[in-house]
One Martini backbone bead per residue (centre of mass of N, CA, C, O) as a GRO file, in nm:
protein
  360
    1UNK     BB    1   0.089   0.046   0.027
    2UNK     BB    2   0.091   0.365  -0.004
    3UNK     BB    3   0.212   0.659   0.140
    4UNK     BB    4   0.031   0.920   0.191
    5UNK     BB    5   0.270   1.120   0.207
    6UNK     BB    6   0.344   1.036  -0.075
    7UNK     BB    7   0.093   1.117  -0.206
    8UNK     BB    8   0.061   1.369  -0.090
    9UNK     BB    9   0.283   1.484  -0.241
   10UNK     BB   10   0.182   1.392  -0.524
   11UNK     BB   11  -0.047   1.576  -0.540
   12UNK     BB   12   0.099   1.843  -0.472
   13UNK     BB   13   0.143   1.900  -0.789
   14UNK     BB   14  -0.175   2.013  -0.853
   15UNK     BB   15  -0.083   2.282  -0.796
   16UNK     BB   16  -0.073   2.592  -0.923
   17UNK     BB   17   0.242   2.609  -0.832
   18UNK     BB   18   0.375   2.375  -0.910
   19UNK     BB   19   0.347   2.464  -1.212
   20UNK     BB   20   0.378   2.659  -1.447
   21UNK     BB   21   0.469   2.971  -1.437
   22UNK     BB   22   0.452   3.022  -1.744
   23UNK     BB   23   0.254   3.165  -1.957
   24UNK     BB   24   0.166   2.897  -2.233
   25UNK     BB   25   0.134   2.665  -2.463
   26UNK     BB   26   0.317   2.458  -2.219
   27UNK     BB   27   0.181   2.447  -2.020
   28UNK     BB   28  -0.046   2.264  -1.964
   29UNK     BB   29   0.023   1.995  -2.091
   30UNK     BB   30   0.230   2.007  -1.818
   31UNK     BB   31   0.049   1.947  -1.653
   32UNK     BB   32  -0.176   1.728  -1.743
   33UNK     BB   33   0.074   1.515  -1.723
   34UNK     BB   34   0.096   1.539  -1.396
   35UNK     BB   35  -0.182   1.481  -1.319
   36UNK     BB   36  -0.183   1.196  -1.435
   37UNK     BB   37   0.045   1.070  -1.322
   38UNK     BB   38  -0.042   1.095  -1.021
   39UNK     BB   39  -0.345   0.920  -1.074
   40UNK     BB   40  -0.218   0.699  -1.134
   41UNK     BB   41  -0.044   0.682  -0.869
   42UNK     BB   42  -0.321   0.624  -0.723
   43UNK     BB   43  -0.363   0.342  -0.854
   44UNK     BB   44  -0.080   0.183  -0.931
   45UNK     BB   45   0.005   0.268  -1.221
   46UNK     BB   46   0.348   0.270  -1.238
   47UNK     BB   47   0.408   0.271  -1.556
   48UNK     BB   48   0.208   0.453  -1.676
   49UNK     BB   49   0.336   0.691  -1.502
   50UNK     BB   50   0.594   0.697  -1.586
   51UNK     BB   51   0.579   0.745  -1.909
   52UNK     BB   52   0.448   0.995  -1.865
   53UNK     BB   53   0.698   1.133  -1.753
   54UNK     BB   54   0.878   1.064  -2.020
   55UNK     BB   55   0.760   1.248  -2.169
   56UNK     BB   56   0.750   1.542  -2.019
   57UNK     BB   57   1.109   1.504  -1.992
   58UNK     BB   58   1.127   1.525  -2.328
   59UNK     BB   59   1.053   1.795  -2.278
   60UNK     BB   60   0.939   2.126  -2.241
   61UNK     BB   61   1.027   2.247  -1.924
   62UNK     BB   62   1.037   2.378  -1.629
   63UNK     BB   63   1.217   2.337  -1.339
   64UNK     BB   64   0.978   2.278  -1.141
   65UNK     BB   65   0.811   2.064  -1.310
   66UNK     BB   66   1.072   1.868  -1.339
   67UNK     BB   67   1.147   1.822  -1.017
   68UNK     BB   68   0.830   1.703  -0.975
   69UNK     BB   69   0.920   1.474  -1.220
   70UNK     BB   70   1.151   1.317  -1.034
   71UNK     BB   71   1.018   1.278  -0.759
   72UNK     BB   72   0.780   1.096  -0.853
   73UNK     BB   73   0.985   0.878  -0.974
   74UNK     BB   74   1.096   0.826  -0.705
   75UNK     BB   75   0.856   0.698  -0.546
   76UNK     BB   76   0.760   0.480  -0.744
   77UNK     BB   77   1.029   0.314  -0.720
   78UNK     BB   78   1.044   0.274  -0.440
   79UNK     BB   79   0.785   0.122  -0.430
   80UNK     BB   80   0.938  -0.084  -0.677
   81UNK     BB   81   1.235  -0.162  -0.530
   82UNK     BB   82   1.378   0.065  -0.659
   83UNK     BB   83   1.666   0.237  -0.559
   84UNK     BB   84   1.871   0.345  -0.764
   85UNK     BB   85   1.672   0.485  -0.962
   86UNK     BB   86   1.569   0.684  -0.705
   87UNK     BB   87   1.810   0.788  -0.667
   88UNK     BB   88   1.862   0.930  -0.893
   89UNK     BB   89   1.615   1.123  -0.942
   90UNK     BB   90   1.598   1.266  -0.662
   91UNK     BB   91   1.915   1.380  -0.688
   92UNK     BB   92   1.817   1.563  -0.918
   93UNK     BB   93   1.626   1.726  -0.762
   94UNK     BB   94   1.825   1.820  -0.558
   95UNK     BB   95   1.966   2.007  -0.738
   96UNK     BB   96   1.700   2.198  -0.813
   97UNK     BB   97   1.606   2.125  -0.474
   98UNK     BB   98   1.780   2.097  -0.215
   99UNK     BB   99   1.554   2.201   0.015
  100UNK     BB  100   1.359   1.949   0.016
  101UNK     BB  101   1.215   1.745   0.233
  102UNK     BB  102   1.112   1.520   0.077
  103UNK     BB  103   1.366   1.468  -0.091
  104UNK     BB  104   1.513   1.375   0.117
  105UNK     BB  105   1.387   1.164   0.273
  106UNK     BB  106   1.359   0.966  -0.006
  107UNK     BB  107   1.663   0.942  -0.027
  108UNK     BB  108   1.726   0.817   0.237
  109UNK     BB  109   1.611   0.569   0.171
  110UNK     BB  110   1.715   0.454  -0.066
  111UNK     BB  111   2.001   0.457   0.027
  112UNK     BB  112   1.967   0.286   0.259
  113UNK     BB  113   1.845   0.025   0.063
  114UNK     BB  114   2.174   0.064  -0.043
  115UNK     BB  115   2.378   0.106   0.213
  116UNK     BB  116   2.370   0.389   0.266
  117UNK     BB  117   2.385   0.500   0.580
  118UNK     BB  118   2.563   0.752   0.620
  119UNK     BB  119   2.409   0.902   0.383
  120UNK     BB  120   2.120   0.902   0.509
  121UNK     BB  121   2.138   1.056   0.734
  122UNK     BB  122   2.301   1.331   0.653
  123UNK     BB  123   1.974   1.367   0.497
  124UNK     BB  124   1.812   1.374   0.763
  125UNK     BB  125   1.968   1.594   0.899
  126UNK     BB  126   1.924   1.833   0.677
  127UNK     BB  127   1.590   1.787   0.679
  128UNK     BB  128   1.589   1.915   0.994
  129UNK     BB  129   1.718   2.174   0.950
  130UNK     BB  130   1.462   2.237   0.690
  131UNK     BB  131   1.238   2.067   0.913
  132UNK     BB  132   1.198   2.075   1.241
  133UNK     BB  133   0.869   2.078   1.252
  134UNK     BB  134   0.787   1.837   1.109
  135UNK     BB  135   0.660   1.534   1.085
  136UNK     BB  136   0.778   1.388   0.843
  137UNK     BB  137   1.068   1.398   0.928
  138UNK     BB  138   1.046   1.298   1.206
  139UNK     BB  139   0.914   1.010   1.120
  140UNK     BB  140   1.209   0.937   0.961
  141UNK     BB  141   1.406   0.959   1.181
  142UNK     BB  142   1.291   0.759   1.392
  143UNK     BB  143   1.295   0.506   1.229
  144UNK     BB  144   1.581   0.493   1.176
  145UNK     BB  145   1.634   0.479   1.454
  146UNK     BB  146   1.520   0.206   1.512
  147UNK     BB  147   1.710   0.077   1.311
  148UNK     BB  148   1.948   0.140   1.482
  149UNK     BB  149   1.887   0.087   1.777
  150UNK     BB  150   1.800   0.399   1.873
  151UNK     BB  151   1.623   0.492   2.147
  152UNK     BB  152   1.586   0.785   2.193
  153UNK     BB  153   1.587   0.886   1.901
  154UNK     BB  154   1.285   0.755   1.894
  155UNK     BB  155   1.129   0.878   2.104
  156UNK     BB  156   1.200   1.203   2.023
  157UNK     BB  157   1.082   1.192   1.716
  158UNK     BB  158   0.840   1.041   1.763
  159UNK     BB  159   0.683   1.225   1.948
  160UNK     BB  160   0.759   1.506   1.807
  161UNK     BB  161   0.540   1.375   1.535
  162UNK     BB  162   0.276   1.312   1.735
  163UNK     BB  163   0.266   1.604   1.816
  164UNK     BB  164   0.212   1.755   1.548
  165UNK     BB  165   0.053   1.444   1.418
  166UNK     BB  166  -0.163   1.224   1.524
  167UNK     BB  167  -0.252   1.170   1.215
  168UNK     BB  168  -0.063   1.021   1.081
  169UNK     BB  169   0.015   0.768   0.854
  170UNK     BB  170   0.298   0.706   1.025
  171UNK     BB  171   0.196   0.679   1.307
  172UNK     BB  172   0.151   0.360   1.365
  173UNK     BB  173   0.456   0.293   1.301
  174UNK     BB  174   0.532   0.458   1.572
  175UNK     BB  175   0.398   0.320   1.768
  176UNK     BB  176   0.513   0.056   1.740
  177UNK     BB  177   0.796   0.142   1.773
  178UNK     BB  178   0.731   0.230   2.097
  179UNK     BB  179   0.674  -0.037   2.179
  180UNK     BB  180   0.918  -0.187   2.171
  181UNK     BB  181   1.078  -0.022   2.316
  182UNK     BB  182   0.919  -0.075   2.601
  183UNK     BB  183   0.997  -0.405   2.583
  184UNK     BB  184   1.280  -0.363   2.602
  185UNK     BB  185   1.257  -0.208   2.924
  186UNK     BB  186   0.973  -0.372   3.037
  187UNK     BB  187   0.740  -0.169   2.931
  188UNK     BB  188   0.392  -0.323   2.937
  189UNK     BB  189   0.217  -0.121   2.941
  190UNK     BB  190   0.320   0.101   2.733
  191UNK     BB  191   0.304  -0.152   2.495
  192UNK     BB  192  -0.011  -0.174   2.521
  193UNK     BB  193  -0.055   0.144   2.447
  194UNK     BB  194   0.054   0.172   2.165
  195UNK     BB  195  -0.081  -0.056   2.039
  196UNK     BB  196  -0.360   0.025   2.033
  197UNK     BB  197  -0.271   0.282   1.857
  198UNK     BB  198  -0.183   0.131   1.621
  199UNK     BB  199  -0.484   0.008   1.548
  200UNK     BB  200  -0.645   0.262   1.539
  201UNK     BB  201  -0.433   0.424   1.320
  202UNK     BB  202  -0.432   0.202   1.088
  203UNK     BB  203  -0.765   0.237   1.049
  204UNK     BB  204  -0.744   0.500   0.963
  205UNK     BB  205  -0.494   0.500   0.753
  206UNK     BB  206  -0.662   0.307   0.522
  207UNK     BB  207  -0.889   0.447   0.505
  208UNK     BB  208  -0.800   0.748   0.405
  209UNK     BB  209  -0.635   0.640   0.139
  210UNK     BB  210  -0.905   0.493   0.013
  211UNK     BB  211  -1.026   0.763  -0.050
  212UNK     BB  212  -0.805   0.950  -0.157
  213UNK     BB  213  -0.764   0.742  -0.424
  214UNK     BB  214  -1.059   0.830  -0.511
  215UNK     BB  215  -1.055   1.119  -0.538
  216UNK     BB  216  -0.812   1.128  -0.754
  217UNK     BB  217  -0.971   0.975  -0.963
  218UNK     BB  218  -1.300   1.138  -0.846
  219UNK     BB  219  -1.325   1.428  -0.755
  220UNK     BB  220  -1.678   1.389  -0.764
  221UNK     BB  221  -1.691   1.225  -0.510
  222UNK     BB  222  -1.947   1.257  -0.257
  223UNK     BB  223  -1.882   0.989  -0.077
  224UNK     BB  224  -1.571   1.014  -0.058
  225UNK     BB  225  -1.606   1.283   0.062
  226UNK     BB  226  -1.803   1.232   0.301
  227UNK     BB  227  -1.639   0.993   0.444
  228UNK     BB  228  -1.348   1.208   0.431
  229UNK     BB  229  -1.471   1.397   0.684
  230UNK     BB  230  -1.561   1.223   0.854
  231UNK     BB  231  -1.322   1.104   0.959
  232UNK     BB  232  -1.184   1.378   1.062
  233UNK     BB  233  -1.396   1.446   1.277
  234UNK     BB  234  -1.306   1.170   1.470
  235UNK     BB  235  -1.047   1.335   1.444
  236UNK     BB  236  -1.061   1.640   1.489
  237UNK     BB  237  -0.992   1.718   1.178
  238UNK     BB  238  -1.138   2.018   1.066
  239UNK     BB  239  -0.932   2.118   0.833
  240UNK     BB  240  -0.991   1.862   0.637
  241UNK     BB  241  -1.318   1.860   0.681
  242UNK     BB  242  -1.427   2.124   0.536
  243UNK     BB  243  -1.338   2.112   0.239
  244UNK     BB  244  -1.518   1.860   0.191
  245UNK     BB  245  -1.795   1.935   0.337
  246UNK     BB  246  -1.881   2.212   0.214
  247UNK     BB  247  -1.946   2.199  -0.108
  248UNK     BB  248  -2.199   1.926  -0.028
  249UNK     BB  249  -2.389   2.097   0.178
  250UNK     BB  250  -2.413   2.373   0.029
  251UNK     BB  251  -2.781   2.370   0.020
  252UNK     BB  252  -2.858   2.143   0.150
  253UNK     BB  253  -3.126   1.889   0.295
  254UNK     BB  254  -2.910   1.754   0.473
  255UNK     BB  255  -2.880   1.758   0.793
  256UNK     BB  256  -2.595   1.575   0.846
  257UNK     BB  257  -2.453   1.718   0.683
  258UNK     BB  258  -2.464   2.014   0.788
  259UNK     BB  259  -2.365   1.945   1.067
  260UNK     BB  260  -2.081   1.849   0.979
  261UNK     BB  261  -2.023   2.162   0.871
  262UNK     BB  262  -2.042   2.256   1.122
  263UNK     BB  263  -1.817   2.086   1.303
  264UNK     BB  264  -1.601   2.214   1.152
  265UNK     BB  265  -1.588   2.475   1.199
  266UNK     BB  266  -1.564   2.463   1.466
  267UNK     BB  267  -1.300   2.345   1.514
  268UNK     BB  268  -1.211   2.582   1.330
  269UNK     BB  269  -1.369   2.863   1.470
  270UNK     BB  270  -1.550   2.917   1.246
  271UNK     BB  271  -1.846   3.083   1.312
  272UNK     BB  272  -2.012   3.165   1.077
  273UNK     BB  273  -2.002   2.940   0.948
  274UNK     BB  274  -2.133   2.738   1.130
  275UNK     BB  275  -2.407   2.890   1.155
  276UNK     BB  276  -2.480   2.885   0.835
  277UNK     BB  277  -2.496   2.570   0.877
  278UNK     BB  278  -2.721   2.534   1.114
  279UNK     BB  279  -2.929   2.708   0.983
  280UNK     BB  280  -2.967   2.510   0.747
  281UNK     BB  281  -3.059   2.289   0.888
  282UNK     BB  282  -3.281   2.389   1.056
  283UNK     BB  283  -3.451   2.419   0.794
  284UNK     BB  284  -3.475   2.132   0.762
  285UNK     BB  285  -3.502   2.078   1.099
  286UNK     BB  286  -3.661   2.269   1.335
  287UNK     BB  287  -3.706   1.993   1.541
  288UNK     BB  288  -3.417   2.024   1.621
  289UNK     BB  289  -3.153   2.055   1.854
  290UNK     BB  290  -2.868   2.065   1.701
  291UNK     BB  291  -2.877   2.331   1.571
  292UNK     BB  292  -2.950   2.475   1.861
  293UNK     BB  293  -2.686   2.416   1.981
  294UNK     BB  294  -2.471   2.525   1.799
  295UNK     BB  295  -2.587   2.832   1.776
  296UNK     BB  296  -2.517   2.859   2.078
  297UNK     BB  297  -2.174   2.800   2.016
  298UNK     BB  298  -2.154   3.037   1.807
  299UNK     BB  299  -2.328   3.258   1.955
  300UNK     BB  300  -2.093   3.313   2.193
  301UNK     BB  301  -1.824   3.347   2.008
  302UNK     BB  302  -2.024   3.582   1.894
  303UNK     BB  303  -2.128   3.825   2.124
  304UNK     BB  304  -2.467   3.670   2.071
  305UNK     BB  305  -2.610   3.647   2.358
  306UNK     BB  306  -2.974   3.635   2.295
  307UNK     BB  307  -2.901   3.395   2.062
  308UNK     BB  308  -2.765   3.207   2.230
  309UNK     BB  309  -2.963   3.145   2.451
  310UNK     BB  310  -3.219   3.050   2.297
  311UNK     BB  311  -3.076   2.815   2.147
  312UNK     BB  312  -3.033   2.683   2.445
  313UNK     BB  313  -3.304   2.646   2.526
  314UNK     BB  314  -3.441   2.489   2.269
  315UNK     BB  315  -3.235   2.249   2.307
  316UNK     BB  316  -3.387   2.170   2.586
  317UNK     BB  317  -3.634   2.143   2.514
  318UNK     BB  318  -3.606   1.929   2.294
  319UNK     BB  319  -3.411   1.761   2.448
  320UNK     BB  320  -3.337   1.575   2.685
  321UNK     BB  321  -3.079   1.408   2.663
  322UNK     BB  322  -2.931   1.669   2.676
  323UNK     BB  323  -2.970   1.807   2.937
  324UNK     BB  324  -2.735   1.621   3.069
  325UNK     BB  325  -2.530   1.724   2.929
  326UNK     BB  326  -2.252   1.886   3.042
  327UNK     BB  327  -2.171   2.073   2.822
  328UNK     BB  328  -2.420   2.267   2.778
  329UNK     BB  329  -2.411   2.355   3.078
  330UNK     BB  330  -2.138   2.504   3.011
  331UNK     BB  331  -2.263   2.693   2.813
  332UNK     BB  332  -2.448   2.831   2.978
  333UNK     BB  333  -2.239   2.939   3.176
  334UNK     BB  334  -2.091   3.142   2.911
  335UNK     BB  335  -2.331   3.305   2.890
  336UNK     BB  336  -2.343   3.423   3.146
  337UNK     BB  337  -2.051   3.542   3.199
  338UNK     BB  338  -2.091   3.750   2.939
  339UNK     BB  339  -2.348   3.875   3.043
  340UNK     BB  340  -2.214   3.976   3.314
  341UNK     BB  341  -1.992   4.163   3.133
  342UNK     BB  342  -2.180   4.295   2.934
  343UNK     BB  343  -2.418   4.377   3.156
  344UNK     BB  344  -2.676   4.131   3.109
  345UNK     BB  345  -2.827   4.078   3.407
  346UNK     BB  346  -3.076   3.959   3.306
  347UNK     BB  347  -3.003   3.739   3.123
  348UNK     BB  348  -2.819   3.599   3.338
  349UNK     BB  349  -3.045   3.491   3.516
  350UNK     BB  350  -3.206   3.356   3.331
  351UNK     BB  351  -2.985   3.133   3.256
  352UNK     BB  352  -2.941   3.067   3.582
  353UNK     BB  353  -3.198   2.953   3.621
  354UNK     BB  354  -3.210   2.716   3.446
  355UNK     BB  355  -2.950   2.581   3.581
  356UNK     BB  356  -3.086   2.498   3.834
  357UNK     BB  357  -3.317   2.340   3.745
  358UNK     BB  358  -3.088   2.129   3.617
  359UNK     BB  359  -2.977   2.036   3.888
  360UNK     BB  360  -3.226   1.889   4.017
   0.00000   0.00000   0.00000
């Protein structure tokens, strides 16, 4: 299977800075080559991907285009275990761009499994002093780190991997190496702790790659945007479930779509977009607590606190079993103190009076 990393970088190959600067006749084309090949490399099919490549750099391209399918030729080699063939491509990047961190990080797996440890190393150092707190560089020298058994510098660098990025694809393969770690010194519980870690993680990042695979193939699948949504959702990570969940709810009347684009918009604080979205839920299905809750916690946020408040209420009248939860409760509570601190003694009271009876 593809490390998903690897993916994501030549995904980002699609983006438009990274395609032609200059506009003219050859820009699209070798956009477009770039574009096809990339989409190959999502499907697994490595050879008809190399082809598109050897067409693309055997044309006039950009430097930018050119560095960018030498590095995609790197990854594909590595994943089809040429790894002579790896290095050489990816050190012609490497030539075009130093300081590329994909392009160091991608050499020095190659040249490891070429037995150049020392070499590989090296490229590994180089590219920390280039992207200090990168995730995926730092989840590739932990790795290093576990295969020569240096257990500090795996501890060191996969901890602070796991904490850069605690859902990259790389993450299970890190906790196993942090298990085995554990299990070395002694420590059982430690190590049972990490294994249940490696199952979450490897669960997690198995549905994202073949989601994000499906995507590359099918920009316009729905059903596989809305699944890794809802995946990263699960995992709020707000910010990569946004893009992917905001354009296929914007207008829909899916109440638990629109549910879900309200959700990724909390998580990642844009209160607005929030509102905008529990708004339209709201209009989908008006007896329902879930969008009054939400409403009420967009707009506590913009301290527009009588909006927030009334839709707080609404939620606890209409749903017995929120009444309970303990959230909603707090969030009571800070409609209270904003209340209290803008002046609007009135609200205030009225708020903590419905807390009390909640009490109760």
């Amino acid at each position: 299977m593809i490390p998903l990393a690897w993916f994501a970088a030549a995904a980002a190959l699609l983006l438009p800075q990274e395609t032609a600067s200059k506009p003219g006749a050859e820009s699209k084309p070798a956009s477009e080559e770039l574009t096809s090949a990339v989409q190959l490399f999502a499907m697994e099919r490595f050879d008809d991907a190399l082809a598109r490549l050897e067409l693309l750099l055997a044309g006039s391209v950009d430097s930018r285009t050119r560095t960018k399918a030498r590095q995609l030729r790197g990854l594909i080699f590595i994943e089809q275990h040429r790894y002579a063939e790896a290095a050489q491509a990816l050190g012609s990047a490497r030539e075009e761009e130093p300081k590329d961190a994909v392009t160091l990080v991608s050499l020095a797996r190659a040249k490891e499994m070429l037995g150049s440890v020392e070499e590989a190393q090296a490229l590994l150092q180089e590219a920390l002093a280039v992207a200090p707190a990168s995730a995926d560089v730092l989840f590739a020298a932990g790795q290093f780190a576990h295969r020569r058994r240096d257990d500090n510098k795996t501890k060191l660098w996969l901890s602070q991997a796991l904490a850069a990025d605690p859902w990259s694809d790389s993450a299970a393969s890190a906790h196993y190496a942090l298990a085995a770690v554990a299990q070395r010194v002694g420590d059982d519980a430690g190590a049972a702790a990490q294994r249940a870690l490696y199952k979450e993680k490897f669960d997690f990042s198995t549905k994202r790659t073949a989601l994000a695979k499906r995507l590359a193939v099918s920009p316009g699948d729905v059903k596989a945007a809305r699944a890794l949504g809802q995946l990263y959702l699960h995992a709020r990570l707000g910010r990569l479930a946004l893009p992917l969940l905001e354009p296929i709810a914007r207008g829909s009347r899916d109440r638990g779509l629109l549910l879900e684009w309200c959700d990724a918009a909390l998580l990642c604080s844009d209160w607005e977009r929030a509102q905008e979205a529990a708004t339209q839920a709201l209009a989908a299905d008006p007896s329902g607590p879930s969008a009054h809750r939400r409403l009420a916690e967009a707009f506590t946020h913009l301290d527009k606190l009588e909006d927030a408040a009334s839709h707080w209420a609404q939620a606890l009248a209409a749903g017995t079993a929120l009444s309970r939860d303990p959230s909603l409760r707090e969030l009571g509570s800070q409609i209270e103190v904003k209340a209290k601190a803008a002046g609007k003694g009135d609200l205030a009271r009225r708020v903590a009076e419905i807390l009390r009876r909640l009490g109760k």
